[in-house]
N, C-alpha and C positions, 0 to 999 in steps of 0.2 A: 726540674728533674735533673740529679747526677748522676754519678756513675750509677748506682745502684738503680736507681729510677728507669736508668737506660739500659742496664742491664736485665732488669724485670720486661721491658717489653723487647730486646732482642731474645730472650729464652722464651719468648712465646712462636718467635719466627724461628729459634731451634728445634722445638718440639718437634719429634715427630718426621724432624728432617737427617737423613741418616748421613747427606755427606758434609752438611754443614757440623757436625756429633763430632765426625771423624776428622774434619779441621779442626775442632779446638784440639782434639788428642796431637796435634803435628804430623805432620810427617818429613821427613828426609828425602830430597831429589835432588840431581843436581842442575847447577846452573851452568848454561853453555854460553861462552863468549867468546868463541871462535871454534874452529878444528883441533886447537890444540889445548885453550883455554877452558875445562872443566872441573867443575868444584862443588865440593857436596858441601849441602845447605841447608840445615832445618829451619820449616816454615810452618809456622802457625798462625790459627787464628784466635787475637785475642777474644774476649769476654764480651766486648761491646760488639760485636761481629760489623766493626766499621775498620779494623786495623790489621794487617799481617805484619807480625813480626816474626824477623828471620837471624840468624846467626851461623857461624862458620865454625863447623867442628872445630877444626885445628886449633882456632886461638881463643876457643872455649868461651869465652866471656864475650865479645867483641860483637855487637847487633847491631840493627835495623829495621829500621819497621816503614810501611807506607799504609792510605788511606786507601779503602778501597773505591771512594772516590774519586779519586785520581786516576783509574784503570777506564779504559774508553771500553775496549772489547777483550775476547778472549779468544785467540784464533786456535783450533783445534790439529796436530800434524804436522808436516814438514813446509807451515804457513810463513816463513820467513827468512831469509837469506843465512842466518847461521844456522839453524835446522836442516835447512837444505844442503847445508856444506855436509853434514853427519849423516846425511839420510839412510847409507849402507849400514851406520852402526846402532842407527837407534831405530826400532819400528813407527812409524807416524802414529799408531794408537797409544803409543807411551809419551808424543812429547804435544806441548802446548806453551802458546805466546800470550803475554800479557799487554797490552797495547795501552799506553800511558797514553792522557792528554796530552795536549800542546805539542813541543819540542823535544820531550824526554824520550829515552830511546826504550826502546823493550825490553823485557823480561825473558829471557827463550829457557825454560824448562824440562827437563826426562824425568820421568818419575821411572819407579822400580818395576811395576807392572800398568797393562791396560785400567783396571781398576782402578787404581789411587789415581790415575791421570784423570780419569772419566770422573770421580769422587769433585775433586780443583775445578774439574769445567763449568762441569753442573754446581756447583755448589757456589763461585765466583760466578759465573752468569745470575745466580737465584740472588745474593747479595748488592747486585748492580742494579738489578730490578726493584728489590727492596728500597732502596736509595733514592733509586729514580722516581718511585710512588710515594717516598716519606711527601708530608706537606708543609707547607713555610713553618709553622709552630717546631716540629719533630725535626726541621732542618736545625732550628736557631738551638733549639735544647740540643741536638747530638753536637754544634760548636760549643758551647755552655762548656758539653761533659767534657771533653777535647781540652777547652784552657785547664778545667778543674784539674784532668788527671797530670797534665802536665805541672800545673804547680806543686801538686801536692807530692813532694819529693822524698815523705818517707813511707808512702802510698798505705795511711792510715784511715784515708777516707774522709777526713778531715783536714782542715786549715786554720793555721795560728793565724794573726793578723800581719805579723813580719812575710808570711808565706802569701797572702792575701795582696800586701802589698808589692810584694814581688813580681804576682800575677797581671796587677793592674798595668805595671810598666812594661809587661808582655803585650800586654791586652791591646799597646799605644795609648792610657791614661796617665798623664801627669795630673795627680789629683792632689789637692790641699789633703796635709795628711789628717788636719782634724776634721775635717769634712769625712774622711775615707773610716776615721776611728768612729763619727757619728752613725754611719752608716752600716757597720759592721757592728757594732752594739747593738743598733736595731733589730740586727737581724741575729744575734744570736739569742734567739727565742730560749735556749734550754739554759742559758747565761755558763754556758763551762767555758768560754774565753776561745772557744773555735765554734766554726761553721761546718755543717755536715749538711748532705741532701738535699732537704729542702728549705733550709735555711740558707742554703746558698745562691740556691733559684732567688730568694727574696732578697738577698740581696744585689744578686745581678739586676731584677727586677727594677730596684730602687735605684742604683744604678746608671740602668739603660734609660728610667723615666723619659719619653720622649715631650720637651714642655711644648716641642711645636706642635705634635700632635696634639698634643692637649688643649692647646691656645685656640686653634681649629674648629677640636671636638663641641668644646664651650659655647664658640661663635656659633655656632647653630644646636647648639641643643639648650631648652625652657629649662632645664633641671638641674645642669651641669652635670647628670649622670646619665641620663640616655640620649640617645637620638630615637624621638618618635617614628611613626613612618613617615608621617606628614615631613619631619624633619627632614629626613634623610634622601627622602624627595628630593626637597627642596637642595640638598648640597648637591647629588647626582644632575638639578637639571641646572641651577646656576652656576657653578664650581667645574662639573665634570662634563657641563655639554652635552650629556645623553641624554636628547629630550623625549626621545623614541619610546613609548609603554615604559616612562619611568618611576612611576609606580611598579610594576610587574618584574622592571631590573631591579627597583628596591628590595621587595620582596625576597627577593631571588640572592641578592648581597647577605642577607640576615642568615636565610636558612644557609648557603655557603660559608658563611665567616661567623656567625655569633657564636662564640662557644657556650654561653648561657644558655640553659633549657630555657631559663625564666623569662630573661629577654625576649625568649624565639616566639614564646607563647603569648605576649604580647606586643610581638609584630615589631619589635625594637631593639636600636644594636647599641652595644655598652661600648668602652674607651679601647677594651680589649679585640674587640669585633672589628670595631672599625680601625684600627691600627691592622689587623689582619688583612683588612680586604685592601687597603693601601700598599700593604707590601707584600701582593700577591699579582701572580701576571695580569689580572684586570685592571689590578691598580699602577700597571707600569706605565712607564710613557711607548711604550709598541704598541700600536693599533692592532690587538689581538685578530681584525678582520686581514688581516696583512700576514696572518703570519701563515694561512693556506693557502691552496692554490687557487690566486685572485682574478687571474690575470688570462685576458685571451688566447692561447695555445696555437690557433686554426690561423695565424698569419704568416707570411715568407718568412724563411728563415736571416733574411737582412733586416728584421723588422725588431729584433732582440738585439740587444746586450747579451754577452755571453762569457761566464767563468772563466778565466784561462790563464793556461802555467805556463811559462817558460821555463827551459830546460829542467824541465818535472824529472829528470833520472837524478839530480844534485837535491843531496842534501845540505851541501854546505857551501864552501866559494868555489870559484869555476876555474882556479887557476891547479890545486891539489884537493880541493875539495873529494868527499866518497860520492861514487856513483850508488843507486842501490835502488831497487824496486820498492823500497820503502816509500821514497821521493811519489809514487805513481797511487798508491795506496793513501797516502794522506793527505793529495791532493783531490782525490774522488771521494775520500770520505769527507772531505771540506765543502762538494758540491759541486769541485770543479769540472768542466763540460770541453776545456779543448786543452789535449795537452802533448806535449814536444817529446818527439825521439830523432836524436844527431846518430845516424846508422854507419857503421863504415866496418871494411871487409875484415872479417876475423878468424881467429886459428881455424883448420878443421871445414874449412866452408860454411861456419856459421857468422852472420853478421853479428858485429858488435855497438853497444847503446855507450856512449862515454863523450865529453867536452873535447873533440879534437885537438890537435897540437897541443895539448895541457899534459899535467900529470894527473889529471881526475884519475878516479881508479873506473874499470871497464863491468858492463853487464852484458848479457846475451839477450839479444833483441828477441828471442821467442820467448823467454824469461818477462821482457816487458806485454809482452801479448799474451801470455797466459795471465799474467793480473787483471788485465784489461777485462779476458774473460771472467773474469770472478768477481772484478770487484765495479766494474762498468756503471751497472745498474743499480748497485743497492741503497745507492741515497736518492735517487732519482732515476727517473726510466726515459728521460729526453736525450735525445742523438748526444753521441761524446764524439769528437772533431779529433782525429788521430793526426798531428802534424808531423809528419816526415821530412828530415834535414838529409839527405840522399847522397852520402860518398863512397857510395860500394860499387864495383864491376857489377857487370850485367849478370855475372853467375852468381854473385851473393842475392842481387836482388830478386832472382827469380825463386831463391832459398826466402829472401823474406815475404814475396807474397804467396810460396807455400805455405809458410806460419798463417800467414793472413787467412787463409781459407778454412786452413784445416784446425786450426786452432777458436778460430772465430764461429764459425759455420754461418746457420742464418744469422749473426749478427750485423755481420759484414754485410754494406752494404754493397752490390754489384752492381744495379742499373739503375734507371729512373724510377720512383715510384708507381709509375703506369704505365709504365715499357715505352712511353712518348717523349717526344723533343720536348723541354717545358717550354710554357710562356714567364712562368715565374717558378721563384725558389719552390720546395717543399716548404709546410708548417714542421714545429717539433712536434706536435700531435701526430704528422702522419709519417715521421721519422723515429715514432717513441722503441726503443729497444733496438737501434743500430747504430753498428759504427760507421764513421765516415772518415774515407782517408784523403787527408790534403796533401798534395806531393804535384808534379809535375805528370803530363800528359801526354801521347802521344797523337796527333790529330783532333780532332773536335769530338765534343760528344754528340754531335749531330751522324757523321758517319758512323761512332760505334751502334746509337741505336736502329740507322738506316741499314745494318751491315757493317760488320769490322773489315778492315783491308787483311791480308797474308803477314804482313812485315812482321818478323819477331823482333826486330832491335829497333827503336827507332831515336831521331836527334833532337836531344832540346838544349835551349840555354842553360846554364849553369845557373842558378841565383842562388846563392850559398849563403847563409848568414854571416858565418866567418868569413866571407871574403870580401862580405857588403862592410867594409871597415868604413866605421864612422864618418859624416860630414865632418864634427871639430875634430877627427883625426889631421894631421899633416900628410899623409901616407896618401900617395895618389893611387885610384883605382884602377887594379891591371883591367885590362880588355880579360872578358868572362868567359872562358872557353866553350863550346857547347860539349853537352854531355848524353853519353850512349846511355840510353833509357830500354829496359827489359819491357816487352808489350806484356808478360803477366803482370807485374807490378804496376803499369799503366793504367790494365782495366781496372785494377783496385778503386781506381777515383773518377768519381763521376760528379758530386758536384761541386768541389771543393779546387778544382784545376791551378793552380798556381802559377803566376805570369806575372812577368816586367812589368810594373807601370811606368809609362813614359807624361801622357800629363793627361789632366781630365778633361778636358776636348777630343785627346785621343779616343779613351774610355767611353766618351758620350755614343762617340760614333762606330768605333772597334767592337768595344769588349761584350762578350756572351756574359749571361747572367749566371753561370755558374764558374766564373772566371775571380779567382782571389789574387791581390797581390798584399804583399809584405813589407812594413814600412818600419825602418828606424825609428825611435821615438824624435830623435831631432830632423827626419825628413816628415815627417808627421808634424812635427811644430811648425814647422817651416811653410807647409800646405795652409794648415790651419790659419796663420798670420795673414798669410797671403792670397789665400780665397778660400775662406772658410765656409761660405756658405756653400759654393760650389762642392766642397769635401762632402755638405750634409747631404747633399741633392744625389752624390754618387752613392753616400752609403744606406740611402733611399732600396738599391735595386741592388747592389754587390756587397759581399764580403770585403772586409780591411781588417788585417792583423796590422796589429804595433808590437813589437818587442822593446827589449832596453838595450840601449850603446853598448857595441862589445867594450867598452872604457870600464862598465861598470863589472868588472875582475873579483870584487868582493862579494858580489850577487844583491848590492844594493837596486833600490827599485826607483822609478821615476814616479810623479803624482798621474795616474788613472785618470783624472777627471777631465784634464785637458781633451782626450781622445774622448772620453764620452759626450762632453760637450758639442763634436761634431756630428754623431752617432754610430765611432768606430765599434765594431762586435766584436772582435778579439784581441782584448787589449790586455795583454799576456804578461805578467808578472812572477817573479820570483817568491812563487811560494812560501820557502823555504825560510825567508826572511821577515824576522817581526819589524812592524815601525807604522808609521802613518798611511805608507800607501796601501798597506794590506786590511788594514782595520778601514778603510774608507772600501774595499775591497770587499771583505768579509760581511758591514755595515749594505753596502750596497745589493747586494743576494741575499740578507738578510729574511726577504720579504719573498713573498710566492712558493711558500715550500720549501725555501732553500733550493729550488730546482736548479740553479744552476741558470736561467735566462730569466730574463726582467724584459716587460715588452717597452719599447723606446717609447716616447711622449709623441703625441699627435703630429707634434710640430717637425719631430724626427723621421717620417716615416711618409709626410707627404709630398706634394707637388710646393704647396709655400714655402717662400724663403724666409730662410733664417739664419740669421748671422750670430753666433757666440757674441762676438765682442760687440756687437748692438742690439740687443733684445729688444729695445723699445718697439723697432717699426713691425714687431710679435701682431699676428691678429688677435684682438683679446687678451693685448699685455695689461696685467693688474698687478702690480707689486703688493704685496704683502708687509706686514710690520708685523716681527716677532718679540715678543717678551720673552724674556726667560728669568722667573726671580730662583735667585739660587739658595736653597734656607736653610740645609743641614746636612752632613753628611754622617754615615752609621759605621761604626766597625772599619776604618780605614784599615789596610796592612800596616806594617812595617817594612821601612825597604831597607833603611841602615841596621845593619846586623851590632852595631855598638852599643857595649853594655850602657843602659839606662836612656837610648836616646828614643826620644818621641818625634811622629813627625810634625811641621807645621803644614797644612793642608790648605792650600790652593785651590784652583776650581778655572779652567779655561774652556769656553765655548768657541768651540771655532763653525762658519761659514765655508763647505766647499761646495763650489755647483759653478756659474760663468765667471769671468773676469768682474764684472760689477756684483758681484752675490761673494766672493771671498774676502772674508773680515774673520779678526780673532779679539773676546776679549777676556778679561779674565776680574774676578774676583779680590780682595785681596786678602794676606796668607792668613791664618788662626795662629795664630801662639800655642804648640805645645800642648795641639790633642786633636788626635786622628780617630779618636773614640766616639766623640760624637761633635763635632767644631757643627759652630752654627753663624751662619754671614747672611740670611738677609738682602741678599744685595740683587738689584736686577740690573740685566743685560738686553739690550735693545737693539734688533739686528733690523733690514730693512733686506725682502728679497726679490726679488726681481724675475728670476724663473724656479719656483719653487717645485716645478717638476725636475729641476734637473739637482737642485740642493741636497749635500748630506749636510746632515750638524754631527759634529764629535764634541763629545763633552771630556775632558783630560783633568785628572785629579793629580797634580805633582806635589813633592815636599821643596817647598820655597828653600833657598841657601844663599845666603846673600854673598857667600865670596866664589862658590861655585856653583858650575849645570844644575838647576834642580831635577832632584830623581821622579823619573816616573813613577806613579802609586796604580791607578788605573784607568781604564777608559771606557766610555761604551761610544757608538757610532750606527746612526740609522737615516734611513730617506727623509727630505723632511715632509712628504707626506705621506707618512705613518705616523706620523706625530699623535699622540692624545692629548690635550687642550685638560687644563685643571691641575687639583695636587697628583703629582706622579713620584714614584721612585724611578728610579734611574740604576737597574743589579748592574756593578761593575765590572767587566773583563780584563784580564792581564797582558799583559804582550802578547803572549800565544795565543789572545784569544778566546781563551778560558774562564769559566765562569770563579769569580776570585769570592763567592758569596761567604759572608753574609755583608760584604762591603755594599754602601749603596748612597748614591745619594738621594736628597727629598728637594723639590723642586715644585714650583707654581708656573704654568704656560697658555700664554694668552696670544693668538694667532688674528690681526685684524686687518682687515681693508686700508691699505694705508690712502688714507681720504683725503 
């Protein structure tokens, strides 16, 4: 199906819809990029109703267009910090944000009246949902019409075969070009020396031929053209490991994916069926039973893993980086469950949210707590952990736990769950829809429940981030002044208490179970080397945050998995920044909902010891031996932007989980096609705590005299694993789904005997 093919079923999702009618007509709004920065802009929607393209009165000619793919949400009002700068000149029912995937920044919008606002809202939401509901076939045809329109450069609806081959060197094909001329003949069925509609489906078709599939297909089907039922059995329970009513999942495969009537009616899938159901989320390698909410809820909250940002008000480095509630917003729409606000006294007696001593640019801490309100809950209803960095006088802070109350109301949380002293944490279950605030205390939470004392001011230690300067710093650590603490802002925290750790014998015998301390990531190493097990045993019954080396200035991040390996719960990262430790991050919450907590492995959570760096002496240690054969890859991007270059596509599995579980191997390159390159080749891991293993699979374009470029990656627990042929949909740096990229894969998980 092309353009036309594509545009016959979007006019069926226009009919009848009056504001999707009144997008293709355009309309004229402008675009706001600051207080002073406004500029009128016609925007329309193209024909495919997958495109907005825009243009700038002034210089008449001069456009742009994006995907409406690429739009996450549509915030309605004065939903984002340059809105909000305008708020006196533009009413909230005229403007509206468009909230881009990944890293990109927003769109902030006024239109002329309520109306054409309300028209963009509703009609971009109905488009997104659209999208969201297409299915893997209608996904790969609306890419199809995407390369089509873009090659076809005199937009005649057709393509010569100079234009065809143009496309292919787009597409990442370097193809023999008589092979490309064989194939194009084929396909020009009506023989006029171009491709039009559906002639160009068939020739994608021919194409894309997948032989591994097919190789596959073969292996188990008498006919070479179907898979019986019997067949198809037989590949779901030897191939795919579902032995469970696999007759009845067969069944259930056919009527889902066989697009034959013929097939369906006799109970059997054709080349085209079974390719579907392979690169469809059953066929992936995510254990679809993994991807809800799987996992026990009802135990202490020291008993999770838990999301967590560091200096969430930065969006960018921490030395001039912008502050911006943005940072707060797409951290919680990532999942994330604890995150940082650096508070200190501001104009006017309002506190202010910014990277002190920096030139970061500054926000208003009620500004951060009004998002909270709003956006807390919507990806998840489990407790969000408000960490507070406290450099205000006692008059701002009594200003910031005014915010707290009034702005929060029941969210905030004020006392125990049962008005009692606890014996242990809360669960997130019986914390679901509050907040909790971590910051510093004054007295025990024993006396506030038995009765609060009179005192309004009272004195605690200082434990400041910025002033906890690095172990591999040189800078010797001044003595920590104590610091006058407001008793409103005190009671704010109840189980979240923040306090010095001096060493875990102290802790054993000291610390209340609602008592958190905070650790650098190299005092945290440093614990870990040196009595690791002891770490596991504390973070059994307490809270442990990890942040990163104030060193790290550029807002680079440390690897996560060392801290999980003990069973730290707050092991706080730089959002903000893509790379490995985020996607093992991302990879890691992946499972349970995306909720934001993962419940820690048996082994984390009870009275047995266990040591990281010695798993053996594990009760019920069983190492594992994993295969992974790696056989083709689909639709690779392009990362070099230079004309005519293709990539050579790579393939690295990497091992993260203990010190004996991390291993990397890799593939090796394709020559000059990221179209569809096919290796064949397996990789043989051996793992040792497989509850605690991620695997990241990393797609790069090989360069033999420089770094090779990132292409894509995906990243999951390694048990969520599905066993069998899997695809593997690829994500981008940010995280993003970069489809129809993917790789195809064979996984075999054994007893190593």
């Amino acid at each position: 199906m092309t353009s036309k093919g594509m545009a016959s079923s979007s006019n069926l999702r226009i009919q009848g819809d009056e504001n999707l009618q009144s997008m293709l007509l355009g309309t004229v709004m402008r675009k706001i990029k600051s207080r002073t920065w406004k500029k009128q802009r016609y925007f329309k929607l193209q024909e495919d109703c997958m495109t907005i393209w825009y243009k700038s009165k002034k210089t008449g000619n001069s456009h742009s267009t994006f995907s409406v793919g690429d739009v996450e949400a549509v915030r309605e009002g004065h939903q984002s910090e340059v809105l909000q700068s305008i708020a006196e000149e533009f009413p909230p029912d005229r403007c509206f944000t468009l909230v881009f995937r990944g890293r990109r920044g927003n769109l902030d919008l006024v239109a002329d009246s309520s109306e054409e606002a309300k028209t963009w809202i509703q009609g971009m939401r109905k488009l997104i949902e659209n999208l969201e509901n297409m299915g893997q076939r209608e996904k790969l045809d609306q890419w199809i019409c995407d390369w089509f329109k873009k090659a076809d450069k005199n937009n005649d609806g057709r393509m010569n075969f100079k234009e065809v081959r143009d496309l292919l060197k787009m597409m990442n094909v370097d193809m023999n070009e008589h092979h490309a001329l064989r194939l194009f003949q084929m396909a020009d069925k009506s023989q006029s020396g171009t491709l039009e509609d559906d002639e160009f489906v068939l020739f994608y078709k021919m194409l894309t031929q997948r032989e591994d599939v097919l190789r596959l297909f073969q292996e188990f089907s008498g006919d070479g053209q179907k898979l019986s039922l019997l067949e198809l059995v037989e590949f779901v329970r030897e191939e795919q490991l579902q032995c469970e009513q696999s007759q009845q999942h067969a069944l259930l495969l056919i009527d889902r994916y066989e697009p034959s009537d013929t097939a369906k009616k006799l109970h059997a899938m054709t080349i085209d069926g079974f390719l579907m159901y392979l690169s469809s989320p059953e066929g992936s390698i995510f254990n679809p039973r993994h991807q809800g909410l799987y996992q026990d809820m009802r135990q202490p909250l020291s008993h999770y893993v838990i999301s967590s940002s560091h200096n969430t008000y930065l969006i960018e480095d921490q030395l001039r980086g912008q502050s911006s509630v943005e940072g707060y917003i797409r951290a919680l729409k990532r999942g994330c469950r604890c995150v940082e606000v650096d508070c200190w006294d501001g104009p006017n007696g309002e506190p202010i949210v910014y990277h002190g001593h920096t030139l970061t640019s500054k926000i208003f801490f009620k500004d951060v707590i009004l998002v909270l309100s709003n956006y807390a809950f919507k990806v998840s209803e489990y407790p969000v952990i408000l960490s507070i960095e406290n450099h205000c006088s006692v008059e701002q802070q009594r200003v910031m736990a005014h915010h707290l109350n009034s702005i929060l109301g029941d969210m905030l949380l004020k006392t125990t769950v049962d008005g009692k002293i606890p014996s242990r944490l809360p669960s997130p279950e019986e914390l679901k829809g509050k907040v909790l605030v971590k910051g510093k205390k004054i007295g025990s939470l024993e006396e506030c429940v038995n009765g609060p004392g009179e005192e309004h001011v009272g004195e605690v230690s200082d434990e400041d981030e910025a002033a906890d300067i690095d172990d591999d710093s040189t800078r010797r650590k001044a003595k920590k002044p104590s610091q006058q603490l407001s008793k409103e802002l005190s009671d704010c925290v109840v189980y979240c208490r923040s306090v010095h750790f001096s060493s875990f014998k102290h802790a054993r015998t000291h610390s209340k179970l609602y008592e958190i301390s905070s650790f650098t990531e190299s005092k945290a190493r440093k614990h870990i080397k040196e009595s690791g097990a002891e770490f596991v045993q504390h973070n059994t019954r307490q809270l442990t945050r990890v942040y990163p080396s104030g060193m790290r200035t550029d807002s680079s991040n440390y690897n996560p998995q060392d801290m999980w390996n003990v069973g730290c719960q707050i092991v706080a990262l730089n959002f903000q920044t893509a790379g490995m430790e985020m996607d093992l991050n991302d990879g890691l919450f992946s499972q349970n909902c995306r909720c934001g907590y993962v419940l820690k492995p048996k082994f984390l959570r009870g009275w047995e010891r266990f040591d990281p760096e010695n798993p053996r002496g594990l009760e019920g240690y069983m190492p594992l031996r994993l295969s992974i054969q790696v056989i083709s890859g689909q639709q690779l991007p392009k990362v070099n932007i230079k004309e005519g270059s293709i990539i050579d596509p790579l393939v690295r599995v990497e091992i993260h989980g203990v010190p004996m579980d991390q291993a990397k191997q890799e593939t090796k390159y394709i020559d000059n096609n990221g179209f569809n390159p096919v290796w064949y080749e397996t990789l043989q891991f051996t793992v040792h705590v497989p509850e605690l293993a991620l695997v990241r699979f990393v797609v790069e374009d090989y360069d033999k005299t420089s770094k090779n470029d990132f292409v894509g990656q995906y990243t999951l627990p390694f048990m969520s694993i599905q066993q069998g042929y899997r695809h593997i949909h690829l994500l981008s740096k940010d995280g993003t789904s970069i489809s129809p990229a993917s790789l195809f894969v064979h996984i075999r998980i054994t007893d190593l005997a």
